[in-house]
N, C-alpha and C positions, 0 to 999 in steps of 0.2 A: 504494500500500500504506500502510494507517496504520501510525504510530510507537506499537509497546505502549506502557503504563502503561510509567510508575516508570523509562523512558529517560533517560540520563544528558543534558545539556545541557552543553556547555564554551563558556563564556563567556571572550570574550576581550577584556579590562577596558583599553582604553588615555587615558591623562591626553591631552589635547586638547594641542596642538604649543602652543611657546614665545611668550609674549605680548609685550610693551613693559615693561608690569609687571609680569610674572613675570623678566625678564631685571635687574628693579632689585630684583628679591625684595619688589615689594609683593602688597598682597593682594589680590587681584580675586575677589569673589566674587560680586555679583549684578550687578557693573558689568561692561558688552560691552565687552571689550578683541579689540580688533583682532592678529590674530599678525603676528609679527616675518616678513623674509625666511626667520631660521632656521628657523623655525617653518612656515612652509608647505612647507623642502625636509622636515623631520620627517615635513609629511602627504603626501609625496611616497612618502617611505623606509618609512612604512607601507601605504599602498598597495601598494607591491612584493611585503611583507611578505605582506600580505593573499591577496594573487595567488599565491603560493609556497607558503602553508601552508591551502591552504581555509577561508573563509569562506561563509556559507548568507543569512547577516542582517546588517543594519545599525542597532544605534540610539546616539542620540545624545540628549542634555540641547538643550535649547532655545538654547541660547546661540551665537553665529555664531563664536566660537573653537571650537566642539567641531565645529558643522556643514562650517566651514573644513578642518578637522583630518581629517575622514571623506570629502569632497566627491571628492577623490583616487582613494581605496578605493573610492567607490559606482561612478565610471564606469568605474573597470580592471576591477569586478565584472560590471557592468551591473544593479545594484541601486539602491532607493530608502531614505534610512534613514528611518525610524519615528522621529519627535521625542517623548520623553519627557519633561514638565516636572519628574519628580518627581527625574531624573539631575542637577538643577539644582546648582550650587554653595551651597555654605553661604552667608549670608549674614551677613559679617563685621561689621557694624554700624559704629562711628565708625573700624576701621580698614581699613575699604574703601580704596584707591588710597595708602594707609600702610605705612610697613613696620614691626615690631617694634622694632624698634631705638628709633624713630623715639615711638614711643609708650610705651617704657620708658623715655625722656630725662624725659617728663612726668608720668610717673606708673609708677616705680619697684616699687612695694607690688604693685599690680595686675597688673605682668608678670611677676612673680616670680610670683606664686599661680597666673599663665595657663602658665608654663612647669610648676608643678611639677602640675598638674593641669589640661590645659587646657577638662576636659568640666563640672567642679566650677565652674571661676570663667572663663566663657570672655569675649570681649569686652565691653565696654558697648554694650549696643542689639543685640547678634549674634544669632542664631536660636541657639535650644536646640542644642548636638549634640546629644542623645539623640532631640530632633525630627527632625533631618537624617538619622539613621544608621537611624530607622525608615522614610523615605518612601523612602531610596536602597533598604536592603536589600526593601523591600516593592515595587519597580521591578525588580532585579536578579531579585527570583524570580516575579514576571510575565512579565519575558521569556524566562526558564529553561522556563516552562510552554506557553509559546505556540509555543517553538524547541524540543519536545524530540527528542535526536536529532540537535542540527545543533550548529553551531558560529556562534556572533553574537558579533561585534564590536562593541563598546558605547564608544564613547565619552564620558566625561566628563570628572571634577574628582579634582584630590587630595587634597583633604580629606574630600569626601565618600564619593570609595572606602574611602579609608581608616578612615573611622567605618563603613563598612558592612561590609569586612573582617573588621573587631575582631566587630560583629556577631555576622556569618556566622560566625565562625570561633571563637565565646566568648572571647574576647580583653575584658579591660574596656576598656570605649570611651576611658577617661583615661590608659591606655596608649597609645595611636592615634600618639602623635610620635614616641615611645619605639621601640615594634617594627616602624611602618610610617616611616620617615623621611623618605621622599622617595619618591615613582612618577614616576619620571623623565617628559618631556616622551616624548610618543608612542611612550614604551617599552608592552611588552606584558604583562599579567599573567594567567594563564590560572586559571582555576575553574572545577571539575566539578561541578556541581549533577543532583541528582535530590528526588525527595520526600523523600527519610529523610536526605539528607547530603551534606555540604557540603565539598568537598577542593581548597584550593591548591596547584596543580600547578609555577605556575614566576610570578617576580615578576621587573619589569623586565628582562624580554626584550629587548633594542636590536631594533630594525629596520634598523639601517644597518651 
């Protein structure tokens, strides 16, 4: 039976399990950071999750932390996930494998204008957010069209959910640290998408 027009899509958005350098609070964004042991029982704890609350689809960002993160979920499922390049992490520019802290010691001015607006003045050499939060949200409603009717678990990144969020949800993007602060490591955040509208139903959901 075909799925009508204008079927609702719930996407279920989770941050890819715990890194090396997510655990030192650095920034990993186009660099393949391998996850931590906590980190793979995370994509353990989601898979469970997955299996208990129906799942239809699988996709994920290109990156072997998010494929690691899902790899759990696809065989408790018996699914294959769908690699997305455009789910990709932002790309943090000189403070890739850095932490904030770490690069306000050296340039004070800079992280203060990245804190009080991080979409205005965001890294040196970084990818645009407003670039990043067009190609996630333009990802996020390709697979809302292609799944309508079902329920797909999407794994990516936390910056990038979160600039596509603000998006989705007309939030201005230089709010994004502000009202999204954290998506927890393979926590769950669930989004009902259709044609006309966009509704966040539940934000870091635990799995465990």
């Amino acid at each position: 039976m075909s799925t009508p027009l204008g079927s609702t899509t719930t996407l279920l958005l989770a941050r890819h399990g715990q890194t090396v350098w997510h655990a030192e609070n650095r920034y990993a964004g186009v660099s393949d950071v391998a996850l931590t042991d906590e980190g793979h029982a995370q994509a353990e704890a989601l898979a469970h999750w997955s299996a208990a609350n129906g799942v239809d689809a699988v996709w994920t960002s290109t990156t072997s932390r998010a494929a690691a993160t899902a790899d759990p979920a696809c065989r408790t499922l018996g699914l294959t996930a769908t690699r997305e390049p455009s789910l990709r992490e932002c790309d943090f520019g000189i403070l890739e494998g850095r932490t904030l802290a770490e690069f306000e010691a050296e340039n004070p001015a800079r992280a203060k204008a990245f804190r009080s607006d991080p979409v205005a003045y965001p890294f040196p050499e970084a990818e645009d957010p407003r670039t990043a939060a067009a190609r996630g949200v333009k990802a996020l409603r390709r697979i809302a069209t292609a799944h309508q009717g079902e329920r797909v678990l999407v794994v990516a990144h936390n910056t990038l959910l979160r600039l596509a969020l603000c998006s989705l949800l007309s939030i201005p993007l230089g709010e994004y640290r502000r009202v999204f602060p954290q998506l927890r490591n393979a926590a769950v955040s669930e989004l009902r998408m259709d044609e006309r509208s966009v509704g966040l139903i539940a934000l870091n959901v635990p799995c465990a």
